[in-house]
C-alpha positions as CSV (number, residue, x, y, z in Angstrom):
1,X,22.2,90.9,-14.2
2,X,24.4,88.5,-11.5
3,X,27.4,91.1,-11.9
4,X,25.1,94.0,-11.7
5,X,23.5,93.0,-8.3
6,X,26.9,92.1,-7.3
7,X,27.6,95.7,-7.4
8,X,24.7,96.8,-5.9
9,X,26.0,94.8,-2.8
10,X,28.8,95.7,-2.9
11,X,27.7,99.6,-2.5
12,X,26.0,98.3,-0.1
13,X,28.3,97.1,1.8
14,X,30.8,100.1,2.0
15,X,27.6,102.2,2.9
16,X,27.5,100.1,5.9
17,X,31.2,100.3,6.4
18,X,31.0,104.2,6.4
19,X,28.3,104.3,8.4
20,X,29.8,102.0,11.1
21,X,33.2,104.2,10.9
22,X,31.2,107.6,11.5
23,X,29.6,106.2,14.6
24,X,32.6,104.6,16.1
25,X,34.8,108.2,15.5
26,X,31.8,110.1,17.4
27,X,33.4,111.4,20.1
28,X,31.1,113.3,23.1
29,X,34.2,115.7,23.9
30,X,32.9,118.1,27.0
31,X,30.5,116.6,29.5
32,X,28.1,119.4,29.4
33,X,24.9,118.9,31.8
34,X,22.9,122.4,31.0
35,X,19.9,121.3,28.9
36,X,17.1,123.5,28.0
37,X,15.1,124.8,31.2
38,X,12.2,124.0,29.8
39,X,13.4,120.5,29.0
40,X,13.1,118.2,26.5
41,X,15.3,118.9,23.2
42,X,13.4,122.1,22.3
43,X,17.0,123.5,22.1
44,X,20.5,122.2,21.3
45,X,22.7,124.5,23.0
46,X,24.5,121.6,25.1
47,X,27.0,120.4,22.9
48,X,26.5,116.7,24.8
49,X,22.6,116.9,23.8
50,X,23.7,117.3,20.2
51,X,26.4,114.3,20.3
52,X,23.5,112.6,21.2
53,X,21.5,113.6,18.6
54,X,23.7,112.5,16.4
55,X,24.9,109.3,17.8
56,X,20.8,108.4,17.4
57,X,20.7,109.6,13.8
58,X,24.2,107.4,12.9
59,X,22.5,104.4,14.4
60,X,19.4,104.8,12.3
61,X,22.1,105.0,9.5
62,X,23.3,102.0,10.5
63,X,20.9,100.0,10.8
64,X,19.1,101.0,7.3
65,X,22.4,100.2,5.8
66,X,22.3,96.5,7.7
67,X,18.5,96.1,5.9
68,X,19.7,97.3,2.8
69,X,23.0,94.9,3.0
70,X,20.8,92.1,4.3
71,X,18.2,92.8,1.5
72,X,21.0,92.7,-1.4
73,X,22.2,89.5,-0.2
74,X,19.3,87.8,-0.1
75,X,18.4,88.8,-4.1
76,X,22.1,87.9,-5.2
77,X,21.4,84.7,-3.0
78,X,18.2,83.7,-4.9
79,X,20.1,84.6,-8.2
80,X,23.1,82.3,-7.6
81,X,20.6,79.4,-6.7
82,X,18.8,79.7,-9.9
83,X,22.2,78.9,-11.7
84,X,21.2,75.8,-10.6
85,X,25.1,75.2,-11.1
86,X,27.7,74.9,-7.9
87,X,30.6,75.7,-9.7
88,X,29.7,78.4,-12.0
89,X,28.2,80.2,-8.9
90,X,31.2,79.9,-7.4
91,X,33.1,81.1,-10.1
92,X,31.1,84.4,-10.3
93,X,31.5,85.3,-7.1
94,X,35.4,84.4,-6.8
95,X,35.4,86.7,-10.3
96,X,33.2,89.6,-9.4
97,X,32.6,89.1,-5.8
98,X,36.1,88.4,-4.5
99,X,37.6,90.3,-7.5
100,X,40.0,87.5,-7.9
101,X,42.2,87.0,-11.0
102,X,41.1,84.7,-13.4
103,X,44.5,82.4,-12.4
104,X,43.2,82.3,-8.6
105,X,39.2,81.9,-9.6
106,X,40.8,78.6,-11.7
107,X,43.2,77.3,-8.8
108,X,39.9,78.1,-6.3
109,X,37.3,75.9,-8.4
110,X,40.4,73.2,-9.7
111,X,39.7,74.2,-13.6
112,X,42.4,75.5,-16.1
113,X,41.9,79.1,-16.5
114,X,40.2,78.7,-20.4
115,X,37.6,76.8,-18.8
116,X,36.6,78.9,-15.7
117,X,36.6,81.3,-18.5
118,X,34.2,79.6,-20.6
119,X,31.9,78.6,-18.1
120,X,31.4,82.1,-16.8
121,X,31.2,83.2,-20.8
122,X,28.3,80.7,-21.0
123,X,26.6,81.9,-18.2
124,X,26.6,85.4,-19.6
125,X,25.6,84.9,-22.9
126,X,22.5,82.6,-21.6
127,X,21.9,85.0,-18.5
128,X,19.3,86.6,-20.0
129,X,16.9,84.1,-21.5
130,X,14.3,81.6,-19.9
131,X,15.4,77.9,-19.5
């Protein structure tokens, strides 16, 4: 479940990356000024009218992708604090999170490799049932 919602943040997180890259390379190009006589944004013939339109529609992107991101964390928080154990948090995230090696997640938490391994083993093969 841990390594699933880990995932799910991850998506998350590039989601947000996109979206933050599509807005910054929005570019307003011409400085048109000839909106709609009849005004408002009845019509979209100004090609600075639409780069607005668009700029507002990337930073409702945004920040959906921000909630969504903020929302993800705050699950995968509230599963790492029902470990109820430091370390073997810390060695899920280092693992899945971080994408580390299992040499690195080891050197990281100060255990031989064979026992970051077996604590995370643990973990996954109690994961699922009720203390």
């Amino acid at each position: 479940m841990i390594v699933s919602q880990i995932r799910k943040l991850k998506r998350a997180e590039e989601t947000l990356k996109m979206a933050k890259a599509d807005l910054a390379s929005l570019s307003f190009g011409c400085q048109s000024h000839t909106f709609n006589p009849g005004g408002g944004r009845g019509s979209y013939s100004d090609p600075t009218a639409k780069t607005v339109m668009k700029k507002e529609m990337l930073e409702a992107r945004v920040r959906s992708a921000e909630t969504c991101c903020k929302q993800e964390q705050e699950v995968l928080s509230n599963m790492l604090l029902a470990i109820g154990d430091e370390t073997t948090a810390k060695l899920l995230l280092d693992r899945y999170y971080y994408e580390l090696k299992w040499e690195e997640v080891a050197e990281r938490n100060g255990l031989k490799v064979s026992a970051a391994k077996m604590r995370v083993k643990r973990y996954h093969d109690t994961e699922g049932r009720v203390a």
